[in-house]
N, C-alpha and C positions, 0 to 999 in steps of 0.2 A: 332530196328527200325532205316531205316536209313534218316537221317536229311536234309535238304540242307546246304548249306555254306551262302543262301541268311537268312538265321533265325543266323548267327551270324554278315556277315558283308554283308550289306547294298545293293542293287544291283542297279548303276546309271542309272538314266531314261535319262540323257545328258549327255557328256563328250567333252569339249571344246581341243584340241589338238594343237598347234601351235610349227612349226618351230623352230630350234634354230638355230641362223645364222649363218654357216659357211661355209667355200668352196661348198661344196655338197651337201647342201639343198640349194645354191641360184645359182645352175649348172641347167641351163634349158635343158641340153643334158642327165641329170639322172633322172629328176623331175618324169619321167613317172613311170622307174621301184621302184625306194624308197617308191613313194605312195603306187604301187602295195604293196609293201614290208611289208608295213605298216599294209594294209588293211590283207593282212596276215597275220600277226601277231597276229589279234583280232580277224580272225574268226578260224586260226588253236585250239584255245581252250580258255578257260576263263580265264578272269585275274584279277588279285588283284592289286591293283595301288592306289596312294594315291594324293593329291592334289599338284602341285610341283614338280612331280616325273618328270625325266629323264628317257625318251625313246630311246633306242639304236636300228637301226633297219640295220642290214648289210648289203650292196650290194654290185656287182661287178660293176667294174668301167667303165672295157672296154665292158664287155657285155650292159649296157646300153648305152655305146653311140654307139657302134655298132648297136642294136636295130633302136637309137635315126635313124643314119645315114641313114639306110635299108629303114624306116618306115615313117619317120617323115621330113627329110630336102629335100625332095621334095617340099616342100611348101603345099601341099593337106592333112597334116595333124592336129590336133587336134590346132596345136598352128593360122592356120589361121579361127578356128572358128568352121568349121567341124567337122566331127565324126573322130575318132584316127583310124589308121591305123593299128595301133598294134596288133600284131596274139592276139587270148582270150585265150591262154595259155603262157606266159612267164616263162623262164626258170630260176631257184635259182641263176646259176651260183657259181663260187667259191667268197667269198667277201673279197674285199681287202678293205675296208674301211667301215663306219659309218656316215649315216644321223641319229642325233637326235632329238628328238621332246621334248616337254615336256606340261605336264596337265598342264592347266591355267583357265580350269572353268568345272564347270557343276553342276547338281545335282538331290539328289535324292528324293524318292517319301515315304512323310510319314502319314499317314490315308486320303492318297488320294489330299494332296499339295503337291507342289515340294518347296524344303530345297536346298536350296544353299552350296554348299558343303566348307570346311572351311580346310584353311592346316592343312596339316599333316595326315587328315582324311583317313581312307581305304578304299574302296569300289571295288565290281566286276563289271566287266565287260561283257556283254553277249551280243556280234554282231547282235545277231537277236534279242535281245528287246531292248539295248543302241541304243539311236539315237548319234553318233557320227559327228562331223563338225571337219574338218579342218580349221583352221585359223589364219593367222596372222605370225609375225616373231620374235621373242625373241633376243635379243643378250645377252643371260647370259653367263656365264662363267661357265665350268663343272668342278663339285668339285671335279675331282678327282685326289691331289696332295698329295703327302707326305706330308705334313704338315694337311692338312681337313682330314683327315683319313686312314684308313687301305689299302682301297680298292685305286690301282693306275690306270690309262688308260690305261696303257698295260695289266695288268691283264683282264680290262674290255674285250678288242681285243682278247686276248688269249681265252678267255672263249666264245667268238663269233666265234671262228676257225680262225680270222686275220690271216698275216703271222708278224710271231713272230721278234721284233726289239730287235736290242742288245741295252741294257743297259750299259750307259756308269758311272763307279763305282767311287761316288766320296769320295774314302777313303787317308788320308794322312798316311805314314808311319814313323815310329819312327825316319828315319832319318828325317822327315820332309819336304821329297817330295811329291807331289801328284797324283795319279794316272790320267793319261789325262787331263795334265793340262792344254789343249788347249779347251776342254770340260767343265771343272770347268771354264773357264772365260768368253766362251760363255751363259755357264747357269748365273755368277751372271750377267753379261749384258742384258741379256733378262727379266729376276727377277727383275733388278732395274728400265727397262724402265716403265715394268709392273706398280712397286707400283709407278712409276711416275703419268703415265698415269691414275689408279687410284684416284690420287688427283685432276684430273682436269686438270693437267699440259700435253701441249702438246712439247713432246719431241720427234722428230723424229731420230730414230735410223737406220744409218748404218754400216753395217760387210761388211769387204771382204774377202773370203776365197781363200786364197789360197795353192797352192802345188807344188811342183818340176817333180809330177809325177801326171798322170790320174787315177782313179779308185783308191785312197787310203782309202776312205770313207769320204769326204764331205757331201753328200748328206744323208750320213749312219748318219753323226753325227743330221744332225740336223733335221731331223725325228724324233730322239730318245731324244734330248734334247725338240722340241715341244710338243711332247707325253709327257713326262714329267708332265712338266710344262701346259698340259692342252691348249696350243697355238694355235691357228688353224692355218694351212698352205699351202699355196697355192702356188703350184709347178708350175712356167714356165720356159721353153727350149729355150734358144737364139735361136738355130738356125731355131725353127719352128716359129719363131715371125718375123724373119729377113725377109723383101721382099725387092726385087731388084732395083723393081720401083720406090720405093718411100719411104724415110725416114720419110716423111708424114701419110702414111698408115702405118708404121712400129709402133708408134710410137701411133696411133686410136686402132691397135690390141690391144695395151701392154694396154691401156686406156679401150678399152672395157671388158677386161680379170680382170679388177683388180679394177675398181673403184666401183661397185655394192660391194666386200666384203668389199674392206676398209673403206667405206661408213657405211654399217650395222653390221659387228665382231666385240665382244668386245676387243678380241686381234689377231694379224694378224700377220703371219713373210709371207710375202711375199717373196718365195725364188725363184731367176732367176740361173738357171745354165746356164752354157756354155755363158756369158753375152758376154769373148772375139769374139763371133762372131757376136756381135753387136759395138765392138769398134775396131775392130782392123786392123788395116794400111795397104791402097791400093795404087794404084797408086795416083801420087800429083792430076793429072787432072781428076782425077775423086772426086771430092767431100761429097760424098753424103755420104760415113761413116763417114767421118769426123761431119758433119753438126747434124749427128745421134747421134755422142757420144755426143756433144752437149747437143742435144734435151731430150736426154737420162737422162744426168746430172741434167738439169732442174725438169725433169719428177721426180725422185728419191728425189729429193728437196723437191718438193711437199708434 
């Protein structure tokens, strides 16, 4: 005789969902497809989930703002109030990254009252009888470091389909060198601000990387160092931030691009590449890079 799974673990009649803040869940250019992503997620088949749990839901990056772009930045779509514009089929695309979410309330139905569900608790999940709410925004921090456990963030990616980041190996050898050692000193600088910043203490940290040559792997390294260390990261390009007219508006970009996450993540590496084309030396009479690396300096102050 076969049995249900609701006669051993519990089936929620609520499930409270909310946000975890980082670059890509507070991207209003992805918001559309990650929800979709989401919602897919509960209704492709049932789930088991527990109070607390981290939700991982993959998407592509450039497909949604392609989407966003196609659909939506006309102004005639969902974000001025209207009905969305968005075809009723959206495509999986390939996912290079991860919006997650995490359980933060709900509960289930016992001789006919509804029970507050309590951590650690299991419970299923079933799209057509869970009433599910989206809400709100977390900034926790995801456990997944070598030190919390077995399971790391790359592993988690891997097992999502990501594309796979090299691992930079921090092993000393017998003569007592280290392998990447330029890596090992970015990771304890990152780690220290951390348990800084943890205390309470605000310590604002800056790196500069640099190189003799282009494409050595900067950008490789510290991908793999924030993945790591569980860091959220938020990738800007000098030179699409650079505008011509105005070191003013140069300056509102970088401001609009970055102040929502450092605002709400609990930890941020804010990485600018190609920053030289935001500082770097014009004619005397023209002023206006000069006044920028300025502005710039101030700004990173901050």
């Amino acid at each position: 005789m076969k049995q249900k799974f609701e006669n051993f673990i519990p089936l929620a009649k609520e499930v409270v969902i909310a946000r975890v803040a980082c670059p890509i869940t507070l991207d209003r250019t992805l918001q559309h497809l990650f929800l979709s992503n989401l919602k897919s997620h509960f209704e492709n088949r049932h789930r088991i989930v527990s109070l607390g749990q981290f939700i991982p839901i993959p998407i592509d990056t450039y497909l949604a703002r392609s989407l966003f772009t196609t659909y939506e930045s006309s102004g005639s779509g969902a974000g001025n109030g209207s009905k969305s514009n968005l075809p009723p089929i959206i495509p999986q695309g390939k996912p290079d990254d991860i919006a997650w979410f995490k359980i933060t309330g709900g509960s289930i139905e016992v001789d006919g009252k509804p029970l507050q569900l309590y951590p650690g608790q299991q419970f299923m999940i079933d799209s057509t009888k869970t009433r599910m709410i989206q809400s709100g925004v977390v900034n926790d921090i995801l456990p997944f470091t070598a030190t919390n456990g077995e399971i790391t963030l790359n592993q988690v990616q891997q097992y999502l389909g990501l594309p796979e980041i090299f691992e930079f190996p921090n092993h000393v050898t017998n003569s007592g060198e280290c392998s990447f050692t330029y890596a090992r000193q970015l990771r304890k600088i990152l780690l220290t601000s951390s348990k800084v910043r943890s205390k309470g203490l605000r310590l604002p940290t800056t790196i500069l990387l640099t190189s003799l040559s282009r494409c050595v792997g900067k950008s490789t390294l510290v991908r793999s160092i924030s993945t790591e260390t569980c860091t959220n990261l938020l990738e800007l390009d000098g030179f699409e931030l650079f505008n011509q007219a105005s070191a003013s508006k140069t300056i509102g970009t970088i401001r609009g691009k970055v102040d929502g996450a450092v605002q709400q993540c609990g930890n941020l590496i804010l990485y600018l590449k190609h920053i030289d084309a935001l500082t770097k030396k014009v004619d005397p009479q023209q002023q206006q890079k000069e006044t920028l690396s300025l502005k710039l300096a101030d700004l990173i102050d901050e």
